[in-house]
N, C-alpha and C positions, 0 to 999 in steps of 0.2 A: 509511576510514569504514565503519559496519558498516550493510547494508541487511534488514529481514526481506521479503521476499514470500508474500503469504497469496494462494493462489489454486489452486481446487478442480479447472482444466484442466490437465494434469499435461505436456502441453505445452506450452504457454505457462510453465507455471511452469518448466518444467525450461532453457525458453531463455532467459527472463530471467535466471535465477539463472545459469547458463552466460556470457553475456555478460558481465554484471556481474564473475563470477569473474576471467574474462580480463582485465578492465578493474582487477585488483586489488582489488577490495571486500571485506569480510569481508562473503558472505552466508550468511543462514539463510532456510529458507524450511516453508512449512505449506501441507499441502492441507484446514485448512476453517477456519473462523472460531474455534471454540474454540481450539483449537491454536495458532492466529497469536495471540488474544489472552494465550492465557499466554504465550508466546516473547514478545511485545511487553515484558509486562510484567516478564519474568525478568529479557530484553539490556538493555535502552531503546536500541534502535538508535538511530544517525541520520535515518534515514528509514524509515517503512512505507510500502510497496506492497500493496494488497487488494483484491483486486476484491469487489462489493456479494454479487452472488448466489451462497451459498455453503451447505454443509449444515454441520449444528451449530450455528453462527450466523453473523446476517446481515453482511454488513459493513459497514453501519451502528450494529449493536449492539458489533460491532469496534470502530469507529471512538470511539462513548460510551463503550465502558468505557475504552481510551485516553485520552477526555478527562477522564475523573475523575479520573486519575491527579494530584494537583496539584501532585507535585514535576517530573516527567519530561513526563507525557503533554498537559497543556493546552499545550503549548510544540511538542510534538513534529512534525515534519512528517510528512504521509500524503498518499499518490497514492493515490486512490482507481478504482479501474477495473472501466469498466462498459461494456454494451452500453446499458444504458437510461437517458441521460441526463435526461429527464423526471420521476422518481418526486421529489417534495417534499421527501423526508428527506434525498435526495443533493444535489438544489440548498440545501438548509438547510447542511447540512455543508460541501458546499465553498464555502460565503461565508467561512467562518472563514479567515484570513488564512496559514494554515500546512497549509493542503488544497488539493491542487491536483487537480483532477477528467479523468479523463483517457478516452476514449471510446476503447475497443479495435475497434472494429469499422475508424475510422478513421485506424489511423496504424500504421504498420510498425515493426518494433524498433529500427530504427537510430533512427528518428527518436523515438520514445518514450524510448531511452535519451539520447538527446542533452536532450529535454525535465526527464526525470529528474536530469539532470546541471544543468541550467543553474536547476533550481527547489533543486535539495539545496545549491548555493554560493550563494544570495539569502543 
């Protein structure tokens, strides 16, 4: 399965994408919002990973232009990851039924990638 991670901490992103490796995944990955969202739209991965607060663009405005997408993207699944679970636009997004919202401040990698795993085979 192929995963993109858009995420502008380049630690975090470089351990996700590293685990995942190891795990066998085809990943690609982006350090800001524009960038994940072309790679989005180039691969159509299986799953995006993006965290919200990014430069270039937001990943919320990630996340809508993926949903426009009406062959690939209204379909596609996205882990969204934040420190601020509060802002309206993130709890709007992940009601959608193929978002799943994921709070980095509270959960370590094994178990984020255990979560990653068990929402990417639903």
């Amino acid at each position: 399965k192929t995963i993109l991670v858009i995420e502008d901490e380049d630690a975090i992103r470089m351990a996700i994408v590293q685990e995942l490796n190891d795990k066998g995944y085809n990943v690609f990955d982006a350090p800001d919002g524009q960038t994940g969202l072309d790679l989005a739209l180039e691969k159509k991965p299986d799953l995006v990973i993006s965290d919200i607060i990014m430069p270039k663009l937001h990943g919320i405005d990630v996340y809508k232009g993926i949903r426009r997408d009406k062959k690939w993207g209204s379909d596609a699944k996205i882990i969204l990851l934040t420190n601020v679970g509060t802002d309206i636009n993130v709890q709007k997004a992940a009601e959608h039924p193929k978002t799943k919202l994921i709070i980095k401040n509270d959960i370590k990698l094994n178990k984020f990638i255990l979560k990653m795993e068990e929402f990417l085979n639903e």
